[in-house]
N, C-alpha and C positions, 0 to 999 in steps of 0.2 A: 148024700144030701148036699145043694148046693146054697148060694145063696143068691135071693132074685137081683136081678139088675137092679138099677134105680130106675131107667126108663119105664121097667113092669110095674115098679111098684109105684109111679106116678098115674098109671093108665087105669089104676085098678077104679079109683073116685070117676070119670069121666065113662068108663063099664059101667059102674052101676048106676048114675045118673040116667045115659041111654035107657037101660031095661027100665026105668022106673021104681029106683028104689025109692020107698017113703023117708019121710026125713029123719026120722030117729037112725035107721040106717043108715045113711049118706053121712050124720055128726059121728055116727062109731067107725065108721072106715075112716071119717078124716082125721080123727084121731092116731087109727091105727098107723093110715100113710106116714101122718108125722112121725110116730115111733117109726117105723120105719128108713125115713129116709135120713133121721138122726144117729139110727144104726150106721148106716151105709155109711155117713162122714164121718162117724168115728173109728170106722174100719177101714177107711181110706187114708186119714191121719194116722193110724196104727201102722199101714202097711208105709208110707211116707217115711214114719222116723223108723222103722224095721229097716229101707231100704238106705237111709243114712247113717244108719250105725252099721250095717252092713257092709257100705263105702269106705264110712271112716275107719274098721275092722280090716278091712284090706289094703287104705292108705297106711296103717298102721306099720302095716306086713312088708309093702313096699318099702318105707320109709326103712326099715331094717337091714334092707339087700345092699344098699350102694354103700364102698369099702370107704368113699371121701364125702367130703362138708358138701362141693357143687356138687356130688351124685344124690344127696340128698335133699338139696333143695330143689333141684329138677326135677326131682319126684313130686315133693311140696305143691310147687305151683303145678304143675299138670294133674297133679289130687283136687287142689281148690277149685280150677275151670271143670272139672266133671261135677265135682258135689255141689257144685252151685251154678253148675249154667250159667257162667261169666262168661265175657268175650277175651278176656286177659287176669294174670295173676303175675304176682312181680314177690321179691323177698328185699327189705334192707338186711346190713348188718354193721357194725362202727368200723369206721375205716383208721386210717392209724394217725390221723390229725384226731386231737380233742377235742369234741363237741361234734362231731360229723360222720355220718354216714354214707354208706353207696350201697348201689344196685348189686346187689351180688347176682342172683338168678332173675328170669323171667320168661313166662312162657304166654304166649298167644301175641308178642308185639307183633308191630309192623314196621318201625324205624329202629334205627340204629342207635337212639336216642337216650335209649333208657336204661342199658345194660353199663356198668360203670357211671354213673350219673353220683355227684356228689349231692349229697342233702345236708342241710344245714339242721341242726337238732332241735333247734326252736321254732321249727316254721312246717305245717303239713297235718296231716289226720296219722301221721305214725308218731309223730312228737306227739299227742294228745295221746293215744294207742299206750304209749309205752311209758308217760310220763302216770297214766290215771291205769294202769295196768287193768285195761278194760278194751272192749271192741270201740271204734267212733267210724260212725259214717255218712254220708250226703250221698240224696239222691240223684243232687248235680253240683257238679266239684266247682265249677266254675263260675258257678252265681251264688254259691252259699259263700257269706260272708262269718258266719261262723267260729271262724278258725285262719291262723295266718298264712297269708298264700306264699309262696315262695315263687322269682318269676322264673329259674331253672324246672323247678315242677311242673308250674303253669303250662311251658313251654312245650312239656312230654307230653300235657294231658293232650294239649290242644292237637299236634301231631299224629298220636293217636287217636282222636277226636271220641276220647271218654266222657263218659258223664258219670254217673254214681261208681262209688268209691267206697267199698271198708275195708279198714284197717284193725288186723287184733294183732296181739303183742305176742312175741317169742322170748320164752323168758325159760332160766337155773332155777327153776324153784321159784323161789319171790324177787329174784335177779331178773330184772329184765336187758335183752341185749339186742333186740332186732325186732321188726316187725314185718307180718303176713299179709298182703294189700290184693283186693279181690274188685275186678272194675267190669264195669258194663258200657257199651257206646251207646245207650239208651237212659232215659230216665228212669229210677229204678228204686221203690220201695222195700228196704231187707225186710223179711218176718224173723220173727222173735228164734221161731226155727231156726232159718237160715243165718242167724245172728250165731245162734247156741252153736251151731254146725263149727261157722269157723274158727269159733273162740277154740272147741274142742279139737279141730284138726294143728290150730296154733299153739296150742299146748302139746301135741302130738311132735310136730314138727320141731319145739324147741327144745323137747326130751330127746328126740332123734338129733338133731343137730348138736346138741351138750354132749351125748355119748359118743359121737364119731368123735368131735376134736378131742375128746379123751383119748380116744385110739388112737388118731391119728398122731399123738405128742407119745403112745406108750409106743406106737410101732419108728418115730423119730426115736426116741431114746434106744428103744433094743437096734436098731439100728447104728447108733452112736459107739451102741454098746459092742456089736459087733466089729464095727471100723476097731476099735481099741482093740477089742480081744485078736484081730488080723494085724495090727501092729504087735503087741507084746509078743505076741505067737513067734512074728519074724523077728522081731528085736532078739527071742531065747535061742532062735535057730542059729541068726546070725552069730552070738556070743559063745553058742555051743562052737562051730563051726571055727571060730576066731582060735579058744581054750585048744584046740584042736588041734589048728595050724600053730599055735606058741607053743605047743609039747614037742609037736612033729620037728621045728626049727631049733631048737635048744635041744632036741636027742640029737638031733642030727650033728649041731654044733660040739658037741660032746664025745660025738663017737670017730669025727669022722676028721682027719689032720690035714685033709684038705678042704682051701675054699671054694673051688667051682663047683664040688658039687649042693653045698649051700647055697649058693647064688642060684644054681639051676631048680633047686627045690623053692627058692624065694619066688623065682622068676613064674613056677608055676602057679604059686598061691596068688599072687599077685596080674595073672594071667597080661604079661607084659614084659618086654627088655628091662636090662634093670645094669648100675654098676657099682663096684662097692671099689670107694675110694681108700688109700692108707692114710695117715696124720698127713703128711706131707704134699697129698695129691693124687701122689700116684695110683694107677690102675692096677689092682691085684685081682679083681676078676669081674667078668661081662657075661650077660646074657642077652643074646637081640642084637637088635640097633639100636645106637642111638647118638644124637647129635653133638657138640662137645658140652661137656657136662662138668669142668672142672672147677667153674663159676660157682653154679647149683652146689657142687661137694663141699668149696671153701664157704662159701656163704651158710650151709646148714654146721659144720664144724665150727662157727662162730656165733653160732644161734641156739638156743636150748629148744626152741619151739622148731616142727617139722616144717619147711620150706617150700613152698606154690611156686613157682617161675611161671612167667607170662605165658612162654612157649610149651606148657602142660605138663613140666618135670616137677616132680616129686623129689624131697630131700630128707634127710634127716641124719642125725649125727649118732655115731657110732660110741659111746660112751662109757666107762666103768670108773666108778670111784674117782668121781669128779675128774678124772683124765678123759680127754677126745683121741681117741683109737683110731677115728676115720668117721667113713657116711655109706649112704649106702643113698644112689639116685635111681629113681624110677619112672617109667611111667603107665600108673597102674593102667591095665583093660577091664571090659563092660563086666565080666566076670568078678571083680572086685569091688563095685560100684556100692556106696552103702559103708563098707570098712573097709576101702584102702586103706585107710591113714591108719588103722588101730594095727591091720595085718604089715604095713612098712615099720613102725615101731616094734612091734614085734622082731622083726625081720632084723633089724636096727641090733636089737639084743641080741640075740643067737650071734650077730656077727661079733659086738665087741667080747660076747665068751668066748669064741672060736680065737679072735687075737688075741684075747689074755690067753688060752691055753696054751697055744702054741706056741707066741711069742714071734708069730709072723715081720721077716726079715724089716718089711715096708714100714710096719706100723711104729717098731722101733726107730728105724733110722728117722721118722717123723721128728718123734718125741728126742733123740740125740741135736737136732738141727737147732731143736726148739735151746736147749740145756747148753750146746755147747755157744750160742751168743748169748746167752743170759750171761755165762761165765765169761763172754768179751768185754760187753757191755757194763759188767759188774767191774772191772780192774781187781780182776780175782789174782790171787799169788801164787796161782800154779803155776809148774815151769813151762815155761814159751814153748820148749821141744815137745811137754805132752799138751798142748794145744793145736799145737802145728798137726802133730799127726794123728787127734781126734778128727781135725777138717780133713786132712787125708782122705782118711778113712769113709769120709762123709761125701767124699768126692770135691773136695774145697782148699783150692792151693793157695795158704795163705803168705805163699811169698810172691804171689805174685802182686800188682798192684789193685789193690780194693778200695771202693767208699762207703763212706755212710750216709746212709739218705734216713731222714728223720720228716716224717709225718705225722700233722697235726690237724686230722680233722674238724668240721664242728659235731656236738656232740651228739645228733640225732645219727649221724652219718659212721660212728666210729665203726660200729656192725658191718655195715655194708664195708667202711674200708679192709679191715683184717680180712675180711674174704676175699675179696680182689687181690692184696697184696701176697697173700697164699699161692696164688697159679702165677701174678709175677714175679716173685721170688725164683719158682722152679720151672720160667722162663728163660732167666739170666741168669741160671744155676747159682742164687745165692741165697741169703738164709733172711730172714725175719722175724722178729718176734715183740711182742708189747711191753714196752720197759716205760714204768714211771707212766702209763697214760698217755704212752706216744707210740707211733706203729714206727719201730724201728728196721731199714734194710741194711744188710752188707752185700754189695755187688761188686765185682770186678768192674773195673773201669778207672780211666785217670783224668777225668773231666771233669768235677764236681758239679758246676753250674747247668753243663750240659745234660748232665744224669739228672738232677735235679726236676731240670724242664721236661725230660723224655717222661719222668714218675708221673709227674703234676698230669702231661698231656694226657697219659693212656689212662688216669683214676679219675680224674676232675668230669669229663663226660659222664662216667657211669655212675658216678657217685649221686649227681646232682644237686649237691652241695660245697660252696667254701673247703678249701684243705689248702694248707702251709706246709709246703716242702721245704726244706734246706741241706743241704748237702755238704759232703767237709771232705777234705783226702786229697790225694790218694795216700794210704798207708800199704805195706809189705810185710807185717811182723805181727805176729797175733798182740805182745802187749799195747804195740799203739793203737790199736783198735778202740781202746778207752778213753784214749786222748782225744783220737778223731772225733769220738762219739759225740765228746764233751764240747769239743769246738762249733760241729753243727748244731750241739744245743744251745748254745751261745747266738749261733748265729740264728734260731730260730727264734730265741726271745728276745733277742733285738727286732727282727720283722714282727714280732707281734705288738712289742713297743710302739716301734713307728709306724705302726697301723697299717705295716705290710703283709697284710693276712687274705691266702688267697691265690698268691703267687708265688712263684721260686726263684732261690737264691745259693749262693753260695758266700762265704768269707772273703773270697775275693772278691767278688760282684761288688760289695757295701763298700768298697774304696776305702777311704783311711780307717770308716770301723771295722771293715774286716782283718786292716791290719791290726789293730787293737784286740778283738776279738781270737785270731792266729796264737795257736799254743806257742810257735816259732816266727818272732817277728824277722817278715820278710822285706828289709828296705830295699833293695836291692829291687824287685820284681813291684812293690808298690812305688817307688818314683819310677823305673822304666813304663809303669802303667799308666801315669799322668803324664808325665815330662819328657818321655822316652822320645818322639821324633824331632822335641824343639834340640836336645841335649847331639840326634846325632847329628841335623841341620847345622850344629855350630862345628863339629867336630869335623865333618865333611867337607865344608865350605868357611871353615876360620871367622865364621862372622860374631854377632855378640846378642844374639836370640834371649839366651841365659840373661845377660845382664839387663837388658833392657826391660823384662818383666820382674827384675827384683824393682829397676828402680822404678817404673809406674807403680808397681802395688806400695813401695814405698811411700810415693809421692799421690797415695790416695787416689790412683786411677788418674791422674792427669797426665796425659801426653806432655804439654805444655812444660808442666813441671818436672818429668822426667825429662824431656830433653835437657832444662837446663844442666839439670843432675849430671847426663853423661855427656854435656859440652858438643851437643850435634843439634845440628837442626831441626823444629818438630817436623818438619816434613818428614827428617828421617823416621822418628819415633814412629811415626804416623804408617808409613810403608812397612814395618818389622811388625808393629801391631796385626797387620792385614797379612803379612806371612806369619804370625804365631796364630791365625782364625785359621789360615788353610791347613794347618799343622794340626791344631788339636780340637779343631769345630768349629761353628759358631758359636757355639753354647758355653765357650769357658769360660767366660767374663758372668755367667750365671753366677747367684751366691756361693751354690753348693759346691758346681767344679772349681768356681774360682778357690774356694776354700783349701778345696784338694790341690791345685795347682801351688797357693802359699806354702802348704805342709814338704811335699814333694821339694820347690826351692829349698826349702828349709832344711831336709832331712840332705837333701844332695850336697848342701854347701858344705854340713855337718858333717856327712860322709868324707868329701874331699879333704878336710882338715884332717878329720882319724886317720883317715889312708897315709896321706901324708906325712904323718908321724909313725909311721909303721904298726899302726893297730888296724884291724880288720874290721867291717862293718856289714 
């Protein structure tokens, strides 16, 4: 059994009127038709909201399948243009300024206009939508005054040359957070229907969108979660593997009384050349190449923390019970990448076990170099002979003639100095060590001033800071070594008095203070150092050089009045003065030489008299 058309069941009144139906007939069919064609429209309405719940059943379905927020809304708006025979459907959502939203999806545009489009939250049929958590719509967007236009809206409607427009809200529950926009390019009346449709696919849609960003923030966190669980993982491998190599390096260091093969088992863990310095410097074993490294060694032997160099060496100090054994230089490979630095400390240990064990020749003779200047520098009261042949022994002939060079860095730089002066020490085979907060050297050599400048030049570049050298000597005998000590430190804190900091000097250099400062005053070699060519000019040539600068400085520097003093012409005065400039400079009539020049007369004239009486001066 079917059921009749509605065309049949219109024809049946205009059948029977033909044949002649009488009129009581014709009032009961036209009765009937109306039941009739009142069936038909509620069975058309029936099948209507059957066929959009039907829709909405399977937007639903949709809305489920995409894994993201945009695969969702994609879905959204191509559900709303079917279920409602629109020409376009678009989605806001808030964007991350306060108060405002944008285009996130859109489906049926025709410009570029509308996809990312800021909205302003007070102004639109989605502000009204979301603020009255209700559908709002116009059947022409552009002439309804209504509602406040916005002119970035305006501008999309007009481009898409829209007219009717609703808007239903996407909303958490009672949260609203975006709205669903459904538009025609025609003038367009919603039914009550088609209103209920989109509210319910908006609700649809705002349930589907709530549960993805749910996912989407639990599948970000177990993702979070995995990144973490892939680092600890490697963090316990790495720390196994480290525990590993520091058993393997300390049995080895334990079992085995030689160093190379430690250094070759270091050099594999560390997959790179590698050299393990003694206290001293020196090289007691290599693995690889590598460039000179004794910089690197001295500088981690003076530093507690492991040492970077510019040029990619690895450092670090070789250590037991507050004593420095040595270092150990490296430069790790991609195989150690991650814990270099924890596998070279390690590395670092196993060595200083292996030289406490053994008592390796190198590491001692370090710490003897260190011991036996401390015991110079101290004016210790052991005998001279068992000093002498501690240096011996140390390779250090202390009869022959040595100085002391005395360094005073500034204090960010002391680090850096003690390193440095480590490799120049067991350059010019002599010794070093930190007395009193100064970097103390003994070197062979009988120059003092010149040793001095050679120190200052080779540290003062690589330091990049200030340092005050002074130098003292030459001494021959291990006890004067204390004396000398004592006299460059004299003569170091007079240059830091007169604000001679910076540069090098010796006790001789400072002129009459050095003769002051001199454990052995030397007249003799201090007036030869001021007066020495005026002294042999007279003795050579019988002239009176000598007297004519007592009697100017006598006479207050006047030529005039020293003339008459020595009964000559000042002309004369005048010519001896100009041979006593070519003699001893321009510059002697300066305060300070001039000074030196009175002292020198002085001590000369004073000498002469001693001598003279048969005493020595």
């Amino acid at each position: 059994m079917t059921e009749a058309p509605v065309a049949h069941i219109e024809s049946l009144l205009a059948e029977a009127v033909r044949q002649g139906a009488r009129e009581p007939e014709r009032a009961a069919l036209e009765r009937a038709v109306r039941i009739g064609l009142d069936i038909c429209a509620q069975r058309g309405a029936r099948q209507q909201r059957e066929a959009r719940l039907s829709a909405l059943l399977s937007a639903a379905q949709d809305l489920l399948v995409p894994a993201s927020l945009d695969g969702v809304l994609q879905v959204a708006t191509r559900r709303a243009r079917l279920l409602l025979g629109a020409d376009m459907a678009y989605v806001s959502f808030p964007g991350p300024d306060p108060g405002m939203a944008h285009i996130r999806a859109s489906d049926g545009h025709t410009s570029t206009l509308n996809v990312g489009l800021r909205l302003r939250g007070n102004a639109g049929l989605g502000h009204s939508a979301v603020t009255n958590l209700a559908p709002a719509w116009t059947p022409d967007y552009l002439d309804d005054d209504r509602f406040r236009h916005d002119e970035d809206i305006d501008e999309v409607v007009r481009a898409e040359t829209l007219r009717s427009v609703m808007a239903v809200p996407l909303s958490r529950g009672s949260q609203p957070f975006g709205a669903l926009y459904i538009a025609d390019r025609n003038v367009r009346h919603y039914t009550p229907e088609e209103i209920a449709t989109a509210s319910l696919l908006g609700e649809l849609v705002g349930l589907a969108a709530g549960q993805t960003e749910v996912l989407e923030e639990s599948r970000a966190a177990l993702r979070a979660l995995e990144q973490e669980h892939r680092r600890t993982t490697e963090a316990l491998r790495q720390l196994a593997e480290h525990r590993r190599a520091h058993h393997e390096l300390l049995e080895r260091a334990l079992t085995d009384d030689e160093l190379q093969p430690l250094a070759e088992l270091i050099g594999r863990h560390l997959d790179g050349p590698l050299r393990i310095h003694a206290a001293d410097g020196s090289v007691l074993a290599a693995v690889g190449h590598l460039p000179d490294t004794d910089a690197a060694a001295a500088e981690a032997q003076a530093a507690k923390q492991p040492v970077h160099t510019a040029d990619g060496l690895w450092a670090v100090q070789a250590a037991a019970g507050g004593e420095v054994l040595g270092s150990v230089v490296a430069r790790p490979g991609a195989a150690a990448d991650g814990h270099g630095e924890e596998l070279l400390g390690a590395a670092a240990q196993a060595v200083a076990v292996q030289l406490l064990r053994t008592g390796d020749p190198a590491a001692v003779r370090g710490r003897s170099h260190d011991e036996l200047l401390e015991d110079l520098l101290s004016g210790t009261q052991r005998p001279p002979q068992q000093l002498q042949e501690r240096a011996r022994r140390l390779g250090v002939d202390l009869s022959l003639p040595h100085l002391v060079v005395v360094l005073r860095p500034e204090a960010r730089a002391a680090g850096r100095a003690r390193a440095l002066v480590t490799g120049l020490a067991q350059r010019r085979n002599g010794l070093w060590a930190m007395h009193n907060g100064d970097v103390v050297l003994l070197l062979p050599g009988t120059a003092p001033g010149a040793t001095a400048r050679a120190v200052l030049g080779e540290l003062a570049p690589q330091l990049g800071e200030p340092v005050t050298v002074a130098g003292a000597g030459p001494v021959s005998d291990a006890p004067s070594v204390y004396h000398c000590y004592q006299e460059a430190l004299r003569c170091l804190d007079s240059m830091t008095a007169l604000d001679i900091t910076g540069r090098s000097a010796s006790p001789g250099e400072l002129g009459f203070l050095g003769l002051l400062l001199a454990d052995t005053r030397d007249v003799p070699s201090f007036v030869e150092s001021v007066i020495g060519p005026v002294l042999d000019y007279d003795k050579q040539r019988f002239t009176d050089l000598v007297r004519t600068l007592d009697a100017y400085f006598e006479t207050g520097g006047s030529p005039t009045r020293a003339a008459q003093k020595l009964h000559v012409h000042p002309n004369t005065v005048a010519r001896r003065l100009e041979r006593i400039g070519e003699l001893l400079g321009p510059a002697w009539q300066d305060p300070a030489q001039a000074l030196e020049v009175q002292l020198a007369l002085r001590l000369a004239r004073v000498r002469e008299i001693i001598t003279r009486d048969g005493v020595p001066l």
